[in-house]
N, C-alpha and C positions, 0 to 999 in steps of 0.2 A: 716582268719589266717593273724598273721601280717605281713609286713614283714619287713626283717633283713636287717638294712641299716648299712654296714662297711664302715668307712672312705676310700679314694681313695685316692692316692698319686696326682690327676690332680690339679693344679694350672690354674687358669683363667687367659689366655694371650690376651685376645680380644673376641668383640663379632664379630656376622657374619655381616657384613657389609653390604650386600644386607639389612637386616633385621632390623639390627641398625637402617640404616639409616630411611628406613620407619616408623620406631616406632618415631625415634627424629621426624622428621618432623612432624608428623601428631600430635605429643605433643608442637612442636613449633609452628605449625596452629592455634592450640587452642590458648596458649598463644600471641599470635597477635591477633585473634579473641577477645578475653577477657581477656585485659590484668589485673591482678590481682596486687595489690597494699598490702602493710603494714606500718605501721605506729606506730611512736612509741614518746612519746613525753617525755621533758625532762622536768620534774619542779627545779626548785632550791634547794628546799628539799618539807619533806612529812609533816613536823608541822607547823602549825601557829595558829593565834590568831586574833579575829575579830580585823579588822581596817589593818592588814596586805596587802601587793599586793604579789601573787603568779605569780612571773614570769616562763614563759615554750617558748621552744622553739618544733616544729613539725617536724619530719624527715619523708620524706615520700621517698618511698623507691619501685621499682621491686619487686613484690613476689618470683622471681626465683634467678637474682643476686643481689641484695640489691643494687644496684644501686641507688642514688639518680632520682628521677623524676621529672620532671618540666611542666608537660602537666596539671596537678591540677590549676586551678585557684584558688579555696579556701579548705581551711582546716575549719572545722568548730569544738567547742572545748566548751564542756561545762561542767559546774558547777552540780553537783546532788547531792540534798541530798540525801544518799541512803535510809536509813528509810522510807520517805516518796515517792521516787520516781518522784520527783519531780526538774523540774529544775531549780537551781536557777540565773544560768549566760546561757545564749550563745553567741559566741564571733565566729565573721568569719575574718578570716585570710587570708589576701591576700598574693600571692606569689609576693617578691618583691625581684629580682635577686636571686632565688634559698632558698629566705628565708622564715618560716615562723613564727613567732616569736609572743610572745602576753600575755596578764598580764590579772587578775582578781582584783579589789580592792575588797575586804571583806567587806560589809556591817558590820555597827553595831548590826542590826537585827537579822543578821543568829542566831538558836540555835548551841548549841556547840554539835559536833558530827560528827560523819564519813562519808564523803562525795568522789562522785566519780567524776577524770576527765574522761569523756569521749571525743574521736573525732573520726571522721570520714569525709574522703574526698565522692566526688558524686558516684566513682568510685567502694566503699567500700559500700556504701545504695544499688548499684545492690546486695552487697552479702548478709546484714542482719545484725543486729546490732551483731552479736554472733561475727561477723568480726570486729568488731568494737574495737578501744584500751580503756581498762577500768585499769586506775592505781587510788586504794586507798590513799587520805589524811584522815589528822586529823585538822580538827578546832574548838580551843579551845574559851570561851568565862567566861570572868570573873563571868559572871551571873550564871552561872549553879556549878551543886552539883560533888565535883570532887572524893566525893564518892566512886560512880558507873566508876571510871575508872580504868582497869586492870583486870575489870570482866569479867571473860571467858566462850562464850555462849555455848560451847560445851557439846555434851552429855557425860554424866558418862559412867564409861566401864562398870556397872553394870545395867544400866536402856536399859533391852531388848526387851522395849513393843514398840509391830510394828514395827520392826526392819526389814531393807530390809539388805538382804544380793544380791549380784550378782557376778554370778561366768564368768570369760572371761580362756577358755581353747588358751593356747600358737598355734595362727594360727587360732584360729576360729573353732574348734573340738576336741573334744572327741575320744583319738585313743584307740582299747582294744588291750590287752597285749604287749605293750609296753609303756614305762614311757613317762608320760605326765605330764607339768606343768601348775598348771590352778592360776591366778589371780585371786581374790575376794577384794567386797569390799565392806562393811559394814557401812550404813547410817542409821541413827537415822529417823524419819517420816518428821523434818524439813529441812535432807540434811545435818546435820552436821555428819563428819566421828564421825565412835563410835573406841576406841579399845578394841578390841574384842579376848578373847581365848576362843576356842571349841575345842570338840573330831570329830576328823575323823572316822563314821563307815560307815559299809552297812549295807543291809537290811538282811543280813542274822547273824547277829549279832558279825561281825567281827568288832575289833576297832582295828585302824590306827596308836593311838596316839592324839599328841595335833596339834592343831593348832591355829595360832596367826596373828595378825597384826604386820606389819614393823612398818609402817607410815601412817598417815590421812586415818584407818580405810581401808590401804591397804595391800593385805598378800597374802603370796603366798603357796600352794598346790601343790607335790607331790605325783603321785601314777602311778601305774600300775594297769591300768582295768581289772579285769577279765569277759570273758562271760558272760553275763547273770545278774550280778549284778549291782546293782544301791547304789548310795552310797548319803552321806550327813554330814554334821557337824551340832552338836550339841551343845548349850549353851542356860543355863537356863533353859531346858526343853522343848526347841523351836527347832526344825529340818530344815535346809536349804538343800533342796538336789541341787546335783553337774546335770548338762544336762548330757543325756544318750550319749552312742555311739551311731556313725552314720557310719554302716560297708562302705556305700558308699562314707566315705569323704576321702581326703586327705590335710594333713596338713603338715605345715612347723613349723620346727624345728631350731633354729638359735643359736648359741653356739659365744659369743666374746673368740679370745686368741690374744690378744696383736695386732698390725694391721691388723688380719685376720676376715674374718667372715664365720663359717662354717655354712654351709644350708644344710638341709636337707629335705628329704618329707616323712614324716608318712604315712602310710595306713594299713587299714584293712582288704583290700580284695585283696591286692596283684594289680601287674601290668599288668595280662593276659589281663584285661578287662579297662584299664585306657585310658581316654581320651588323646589325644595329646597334653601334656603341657607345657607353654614356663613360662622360669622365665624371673623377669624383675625385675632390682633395679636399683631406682631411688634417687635423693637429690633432691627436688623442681624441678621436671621437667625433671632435667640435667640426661640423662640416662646414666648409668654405662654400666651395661650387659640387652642384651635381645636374646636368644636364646632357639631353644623347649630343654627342659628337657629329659636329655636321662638317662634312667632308669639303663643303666651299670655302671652309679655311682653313689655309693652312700651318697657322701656327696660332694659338690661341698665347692671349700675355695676361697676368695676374698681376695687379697693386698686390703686395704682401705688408704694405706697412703695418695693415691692423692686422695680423695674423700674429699669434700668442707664439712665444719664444716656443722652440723644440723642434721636431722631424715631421716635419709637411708628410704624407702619402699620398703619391699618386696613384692612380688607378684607373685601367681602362678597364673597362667591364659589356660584358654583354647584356641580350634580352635579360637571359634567365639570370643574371647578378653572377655570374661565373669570371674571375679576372683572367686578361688575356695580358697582359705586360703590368708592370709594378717599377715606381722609382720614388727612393727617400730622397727629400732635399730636406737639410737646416738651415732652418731660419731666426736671427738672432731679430727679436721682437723688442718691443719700443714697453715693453712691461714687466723692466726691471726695478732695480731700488736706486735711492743715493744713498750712500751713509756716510755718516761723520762722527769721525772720535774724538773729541778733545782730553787733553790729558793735563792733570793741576798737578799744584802739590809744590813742596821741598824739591829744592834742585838736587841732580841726581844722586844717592849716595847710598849707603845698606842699610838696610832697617827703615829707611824712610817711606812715609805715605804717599800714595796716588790715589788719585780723585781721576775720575775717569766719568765723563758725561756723552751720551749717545745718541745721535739724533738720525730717525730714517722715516726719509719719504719717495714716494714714486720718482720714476727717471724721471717727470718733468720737474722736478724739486718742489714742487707744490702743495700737495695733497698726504697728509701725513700718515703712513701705517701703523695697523694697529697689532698686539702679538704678542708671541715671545720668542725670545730668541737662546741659543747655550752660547757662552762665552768661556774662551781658555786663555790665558796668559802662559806661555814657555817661555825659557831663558834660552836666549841665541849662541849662549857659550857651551850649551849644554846640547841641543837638538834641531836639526835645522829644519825648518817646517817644510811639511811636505804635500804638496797640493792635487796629486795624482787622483787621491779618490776625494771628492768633497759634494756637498748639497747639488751645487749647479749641475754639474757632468752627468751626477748620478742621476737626478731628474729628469734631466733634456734628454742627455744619449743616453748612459750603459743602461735605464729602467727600459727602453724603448728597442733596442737592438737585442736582438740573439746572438748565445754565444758571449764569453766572457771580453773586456777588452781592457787591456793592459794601458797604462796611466789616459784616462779618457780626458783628462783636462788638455793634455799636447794639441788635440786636434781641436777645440774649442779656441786657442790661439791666435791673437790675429798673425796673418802671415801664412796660415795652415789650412787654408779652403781648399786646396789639392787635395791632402791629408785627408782630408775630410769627408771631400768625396768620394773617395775611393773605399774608405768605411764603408757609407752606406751603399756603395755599390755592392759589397762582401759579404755585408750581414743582412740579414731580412727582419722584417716587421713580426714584433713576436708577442703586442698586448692582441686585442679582440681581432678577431676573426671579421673583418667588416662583408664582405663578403657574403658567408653567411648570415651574416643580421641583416644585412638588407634583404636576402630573401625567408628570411624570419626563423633560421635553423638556429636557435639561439642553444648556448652553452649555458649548462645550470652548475653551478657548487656541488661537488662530488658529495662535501663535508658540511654539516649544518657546525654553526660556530658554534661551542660551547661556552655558558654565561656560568663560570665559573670553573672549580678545579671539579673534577672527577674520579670516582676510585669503581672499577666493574668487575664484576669475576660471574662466578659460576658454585651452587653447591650440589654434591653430589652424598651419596647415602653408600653406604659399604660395600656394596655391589657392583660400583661406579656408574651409577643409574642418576638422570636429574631428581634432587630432592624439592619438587614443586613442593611449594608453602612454606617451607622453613622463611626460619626469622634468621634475620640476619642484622646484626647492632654493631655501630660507628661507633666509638667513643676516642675522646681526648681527655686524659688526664690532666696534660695542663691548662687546659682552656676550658672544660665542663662540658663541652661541646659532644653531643650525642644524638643519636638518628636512627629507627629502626626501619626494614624493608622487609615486605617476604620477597620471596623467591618464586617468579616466573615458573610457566611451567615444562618452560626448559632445564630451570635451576638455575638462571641466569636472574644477578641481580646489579645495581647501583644506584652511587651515593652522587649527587652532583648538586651543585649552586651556591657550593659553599667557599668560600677561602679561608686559605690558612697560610702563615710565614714558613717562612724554610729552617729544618730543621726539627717540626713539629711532628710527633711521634702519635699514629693513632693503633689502637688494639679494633677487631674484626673478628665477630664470633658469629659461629652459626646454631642455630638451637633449631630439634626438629620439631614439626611442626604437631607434632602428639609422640608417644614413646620416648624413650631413651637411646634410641639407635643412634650408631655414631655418625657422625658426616665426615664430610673432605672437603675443606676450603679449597678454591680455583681463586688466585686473582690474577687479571688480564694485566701484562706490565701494563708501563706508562707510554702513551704511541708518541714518538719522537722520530721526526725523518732522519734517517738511515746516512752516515758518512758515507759515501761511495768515492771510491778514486775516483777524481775528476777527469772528465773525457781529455782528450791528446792535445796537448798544447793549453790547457787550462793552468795549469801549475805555475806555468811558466808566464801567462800574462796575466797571475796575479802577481808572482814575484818583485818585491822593487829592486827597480836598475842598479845595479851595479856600481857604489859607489868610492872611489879613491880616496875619500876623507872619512871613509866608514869606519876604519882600524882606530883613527885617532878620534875619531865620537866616542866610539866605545870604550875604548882603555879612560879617559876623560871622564865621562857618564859612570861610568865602573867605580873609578876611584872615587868620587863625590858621592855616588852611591852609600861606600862602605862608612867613608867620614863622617856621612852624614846619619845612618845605621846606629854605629857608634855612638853617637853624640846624642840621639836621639830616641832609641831604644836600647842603648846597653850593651849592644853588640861589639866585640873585640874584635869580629873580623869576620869576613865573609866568605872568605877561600874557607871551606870548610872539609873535612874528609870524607864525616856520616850526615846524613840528612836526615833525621827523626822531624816526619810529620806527628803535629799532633793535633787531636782534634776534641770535642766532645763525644765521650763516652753514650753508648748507645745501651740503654736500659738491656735490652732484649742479650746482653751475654755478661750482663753482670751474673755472678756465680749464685745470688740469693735471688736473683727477679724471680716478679711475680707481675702475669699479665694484666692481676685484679688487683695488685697493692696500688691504693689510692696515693696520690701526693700530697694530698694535704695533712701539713702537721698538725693538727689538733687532732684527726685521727686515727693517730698511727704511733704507736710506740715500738722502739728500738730495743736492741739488743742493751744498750748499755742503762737504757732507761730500764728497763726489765731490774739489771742488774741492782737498781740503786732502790727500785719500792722492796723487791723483794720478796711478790707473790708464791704463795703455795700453792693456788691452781690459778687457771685460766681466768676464772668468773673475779678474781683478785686484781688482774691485772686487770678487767674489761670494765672495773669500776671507775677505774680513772678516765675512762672515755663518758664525755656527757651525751645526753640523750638516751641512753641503752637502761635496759634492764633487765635480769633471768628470772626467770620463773621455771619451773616446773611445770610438765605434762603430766597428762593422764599415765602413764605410765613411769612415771617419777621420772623423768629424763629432764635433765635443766636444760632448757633453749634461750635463748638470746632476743631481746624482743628489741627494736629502733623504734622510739616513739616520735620519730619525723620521717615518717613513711604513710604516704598520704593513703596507702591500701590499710594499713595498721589504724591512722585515727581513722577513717571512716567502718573499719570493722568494730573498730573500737569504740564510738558512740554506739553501735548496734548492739554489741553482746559483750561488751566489756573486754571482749579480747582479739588480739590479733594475729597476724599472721607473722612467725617465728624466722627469724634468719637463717639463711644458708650458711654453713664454716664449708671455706675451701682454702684445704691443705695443699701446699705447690701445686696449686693450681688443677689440685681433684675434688669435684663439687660434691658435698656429703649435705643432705637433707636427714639423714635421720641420726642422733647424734645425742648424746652427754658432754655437753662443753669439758665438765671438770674431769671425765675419764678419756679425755683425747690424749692426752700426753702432759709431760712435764714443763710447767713455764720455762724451765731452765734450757730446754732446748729449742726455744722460739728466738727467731733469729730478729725477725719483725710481725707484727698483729697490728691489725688496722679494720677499720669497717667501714663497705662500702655502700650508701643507701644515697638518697634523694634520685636524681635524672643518672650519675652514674651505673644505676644499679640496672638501669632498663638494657642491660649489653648482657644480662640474665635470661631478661624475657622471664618468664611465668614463675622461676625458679628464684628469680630475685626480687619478685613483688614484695617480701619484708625485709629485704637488705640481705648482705651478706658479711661476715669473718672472714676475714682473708688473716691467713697462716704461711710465713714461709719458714720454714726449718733452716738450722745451722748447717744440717746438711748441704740442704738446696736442691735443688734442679741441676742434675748435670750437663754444659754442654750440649754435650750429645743429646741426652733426653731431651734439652729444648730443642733445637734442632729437629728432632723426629716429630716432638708437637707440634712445630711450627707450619707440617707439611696436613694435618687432620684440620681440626673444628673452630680454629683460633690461630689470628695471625696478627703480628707489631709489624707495620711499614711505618716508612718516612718519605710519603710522598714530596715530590718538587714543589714545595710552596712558595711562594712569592719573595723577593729581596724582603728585605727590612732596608727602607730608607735614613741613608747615613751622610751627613755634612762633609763638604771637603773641609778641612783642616787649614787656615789661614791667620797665621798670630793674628794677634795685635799689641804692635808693641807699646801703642801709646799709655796701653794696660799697665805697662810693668812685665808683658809675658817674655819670658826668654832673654830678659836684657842684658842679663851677664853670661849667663848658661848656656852651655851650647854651643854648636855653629848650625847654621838656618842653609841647607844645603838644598832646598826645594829646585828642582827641574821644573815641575808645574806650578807656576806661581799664582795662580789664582783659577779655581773652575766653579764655574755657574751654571748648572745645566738648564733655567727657567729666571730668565730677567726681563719680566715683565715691561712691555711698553704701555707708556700711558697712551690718554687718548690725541695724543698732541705728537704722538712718536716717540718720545723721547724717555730715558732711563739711566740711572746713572749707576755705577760701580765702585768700589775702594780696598785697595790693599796695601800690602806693606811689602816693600824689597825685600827679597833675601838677602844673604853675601854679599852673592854676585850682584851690582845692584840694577845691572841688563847691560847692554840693550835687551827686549824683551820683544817679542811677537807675540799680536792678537789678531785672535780670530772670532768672527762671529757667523754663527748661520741657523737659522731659521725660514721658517713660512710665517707669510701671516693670516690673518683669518681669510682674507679674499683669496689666498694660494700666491700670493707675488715672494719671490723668492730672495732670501737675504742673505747676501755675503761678504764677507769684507775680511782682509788680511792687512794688519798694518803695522806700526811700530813704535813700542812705547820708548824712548831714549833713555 
């Protein structure tokens, strides 16, 4: 029998204190245990065109108050195409005073098509890529068919083969004889929502009426269960039935009226026999109310006015902290911003200045914040802004929901509180485990954060046995940067705490640890979570809608592209036939490399420099390198001596002599040697020497420096290649962006004032515009051409986590 729950006049004036408090705690325990991050990244806009740079700025942010965070060393942010799965950029982002900021240049090559940024901090890989921020562009390429654009991959409402239906009852059950609202939602076998109208019967041949979908294949059901019956919806000739009751559940019941929330508990079998249940509503953590549920009323009502904008959780729970029904509401909280843009300047014309001043304070307009915020300026003729994924949505909802959702700003809407509910009817709560925290089963970080870049590997001795002790040396050629390890006694070793920019090439030798036996270098790649095809229907609600004016963006955006190409880099044209990427040359397959040739030109002589002194032997040419000198050994053999080798001067106050350089010929280390019976100067292609902190990627063998020799021959290829798998290895790890200014004339300079045409789409980006202590910041740029209208955007947090956004319009 069910029972009858009457509203109660009680108002919620506090939870029980004893009880509060333990519940906060042991959900604040967690939360320091594992502290949970979001992230949300800002691009300049969502369109371009190959050959474009997509600039974004990273907000990384507290899961609970949005707070900025600065414990991240890097943000990591990559390019996918999503069709293929595939990634085409990755970009690691150093935190540099609070910033993390970073660009994509577009290759030529890309096909044209829908592509995903993703990122994720180290913090965020403990959770899973589903944690991970994924915001849809579009890039365009003149080569491709612009046909196929605005075609919509969605299913028809009328193609019902293999059609999954799934029904979510309001709480998590099915109550009989009393009204209950159940969620459905209706996916095609690819995951695309279908809309969908059916009849509501049971099996005893009663019909209900119709039933329909809202939105994306989501709709909502009405009914009163009777006994015994089992029911379902019908379309097509196809039968979805609805989950049975369950006499022993009980369920919540949640009712919005204006800043109230009334709760209630459904049952079926009455409360003679009901476990001891405590409610508990939470925002990210931050608990509201936690006290046991007392069954003399029956409907309990919440003020929500002070409750922090985002997705309420409800939760009935039992003794042992186990939940028994679960319901998301959102709640639009009183702790937002104002902002205000004002805009100066010359009336509107091209090439002319804007003065742009900013002022943001709390929703009551009072109290002014403090921050920084990223700011972009587009041109309306060019791309129309697109608000689908932005700071708000991604904050309040899609951080807080499972399961990806396709434009999450729609349902944020006023107008759209249906919409809305019927979301969180569909997806479930996917930050902390509350649940468990209150009975103290707390989640720890799989992954301890790494406070810098890392390089790991393994060495191994000819047998393929670990070579415990071996030395293992770091070095950079072009930074000086060196570091020696042994080797564990598994033969496992690394290098970590350091950074480096991207680009940057380091050499990796192993020396053993006594003898001359050979070793085998092992490095561990670089761990990067894994593209995986996105689960069923994910593709699709990243995808953006389907646009009619898209062909004529693009043919538009295309042409101004190439004009501005042209005019601005040289370019005669952008329809091209071949695409020669080109890049920086990588030491490691130049045809003379040497993994030991030093870069610094004072000491290193060249083949043509060879040519112009003229040397008859080696020790001729080695005179022109200062600090060096040969002497002869006991055995009449001339060696090479570096008098800035701190083993050399301190041998050398001792007994007047020191310890003698190593010559290594392409890169084969020879200790026992006649500089001048090596070979012919004539056939040295380059000679250099390597001594000071370089030399220590020797170990014991380069304690007096060494002669580095690479012949005209060289190193084949292939021979390096086969080296490169033994005792020495050149990688280019993922270093960090190098931070690069967006480009914005100024013409009051004189810049560009005849020359050219000023084709910018993105007329002005800021990823870091500091507010003062009063709120306020100001901005200035110059029109292109086109001289707008123009859209601005701004968004940030600020330091107390109150979230800033604003879309406006510069005329």
């Amino acid at each position: 029998m069910a029972v009858l729950l009457l509203l109660s006049s009680w108002f919620f004036a506090g939870p029980s204190i004893g009880q509060a408090d333990s519940i906060q705690h042991r959900i604040a325990e967690q939360i320091v245990l594992f502290p949970q991050e979001k992230l949300y990244v800002h691009t300049d806009r969502a369109n371009y065109v190959i050959g474009d740079t997509v600039w974004f700025r990273a907000h990384v942010l507290d899961a609970v108050l949005h707070r900025p965070v600065n414990r991240n060393t890097y943000v990591f942010v990559e390019l996918i195409d999503a069709p293929r799965d595939t990634v085409v950029q990755r970009i690691r982002l150093r935190n540099q005073d609070g910033l993390f900021a970073g660009r994509f240049e577009l290759p030529y090559h890309l096909d044209e098509g829908s592509f995903l940024v993703r990122a994720y901090t180290e913090n965020l890989k403990n959770l899973g890529p589903e944690y991970f921020f994924h915001k849809p562009i579009t890039i365009w390429s003149p080569l491709s068919d612009p046909a196929r654009l605005g075609q919509s991959s969605a299913s028809a409402g009328s193609d019902f083969a293999d059609l999954e239906v799934t029904f979510y009852p309001e709480g998590g059950h099915l109550i009989e004889g009393t009204p209950n609202r159940i969620a459905f939602k209706a996916l095609a076998p690819d995951g695309t929502p279908v809309a969908l109208k059916a009849r509501l019967r049971d099996a005893h041949g009663e019909d209900y009426g119709d039933v329909e979908t809202l939105h994306e294949g989501m709709g909502l059901i009405r009914l009163t269960p009777l006994p015994g019956r089992s029911y379902f919806i019908e379309a097509e000739g196809q039968q979805f039935f609805l989950p049975t009751a369950d006499e022993n559940a009980y369920s919540l019941r949640v009712e919005r009226q204006a800043d109230e929330l009334h709760v209630s508990v459904l049952s079926q079998s009455g409360w003679q026999e009901a476990p001891s249940f405590q409610l508990l509503l939470h925002t990210r953590g931050q608990v509201h109310y936690h006290t046991p549920w007392d069954p003399e009323y029956a409907t309990m009502v919440f003020e929500t006015a002070d409750f922090p904008s985002g997705i309420v959780q409800i939760l009935l729970l039992d003794a042992e902290g186990s939940a028994w029904s679960e319901r998301l509401v959102f709640h639009e909280g009183q702790d937002g911003s104002r902002i205000d843009v004002e805009v100066g300047g010359s009336p509107r014309a091209a090439r002319e200045r804007v003065l742009a001043s900013v002022s943001i304070r709390g929703a009551d307009g009072e109290i002014p914040l403090e921050g920084d915020v990223s700011v972009s300026v587009t041109d309306d003729g060019d791309v129309t802004h697109d608000p689908a994924v932005n700071i708000r949505n991604t904050l309040l909802l899609s951080s807080e929901l499972k399961g990806y959702i396709r434009e999450p700003e729609y349902y944020l809407l006023p107008g759209n509180e249906a919409e809305l509910d019927l979301l969180l009817m569909t997806h479930g709560w996917r930050r902390y485990d509350i649940p468990k925290a209150i009975t103290q089963q707390y989640l720890y970080p799989q992954v301890s954060e790494p406070r810098g870049m890392e390089i790991r590997g393994r060495v191994e001795n000819g047998r393929g046995r670990p070579a415990a002790g071996s030395l293992v040396s770091l070095l950079s050629w072009d930074t000086g940067f060196s570091e020696e390890v042994t080797a564990a006694a598994d033969g496992s070793f690394s290098f970590g705490g350091f950074e480096a920019p991207d680009s940057l090439s380091f050499v990796i030798q192993a020396e053993p640890a006594r003898g001359r036996n050979l070793l085998v270098l092992h490095l561990d790649p670089e761990d990067f979570p894994a593209v995986q095809p996105f689960p069923k229907g994910v593709e699709q609600a990243l995808a953006p809608r389907p646009d009619p004016t898209l062909a004529e963006t693009r043919a538009a955006l295309i042409q101004k592209r190439a004009a501005y190409g042209e005019a601005e880099h040289g370019l005669r044209e952008i329809e091209i036939e071949e695409v020669a990427v080109e890049g920086r040359r990588n030491r490691a397959i130049d045809d003379n490399f040497s993994f030991y040739m030093p870069n610094d030109r004072r000491n290193v002589l060249t083949a043509e420099q060879l040519e112009e002194l003229q040397p008859q032997t080696i020790s001729d040419a080695l005179r022109h390198i200062p600090f060096l000198t040969i002497r002869a050994d006991d055995n009449d053999q001339r060696k090479v001596y570096l008098s800035r080798m701190q083993n050399n001067s301190m041998m050398a106050a001792a007994s007047g002599m020191g310890l003698p350089a190593v010559v290594i010929v392409d890169d084969m280390i020879i200790e026992d040697y006649d500089i001048d019976a090596l070979m012919d100067p004539a056939n040295i292609e380059k000679i250099g020497v390597l001594k000071g902190t370089a030399a220590m990627m020797l170990g014991g063998q380069g304690a007096g420096g060494a002669i580095v020799i690479s012949t005209k021959k060289g190193m084949s290829r292939s021979a390096l290649n086969q080296r490169a798998t033994d005792y020495i290895r050149v990688i280019t790890p993922l270093g960090y962006q190098e931070p690069a200014a967006f480009y914005s004339p100024r013409y009051d300079l004189g810049e560009h004032q005849e020359d050219g045409r000023d084709g910018r789409t993105t007329i002005y980006w800021n990823p870091q515009l500091r507010l003062s202590e009063e709120g306020r910041a100001a901005f200035e740029f110059f029109r292109a051409d086109s001289p707008g209208p123009y859209t601005v955007v701004i968004e940030g947090v600020t330091q107390e986590g109150t979230l800033i956004r604003h879309v406006g319009k510069i005329p």
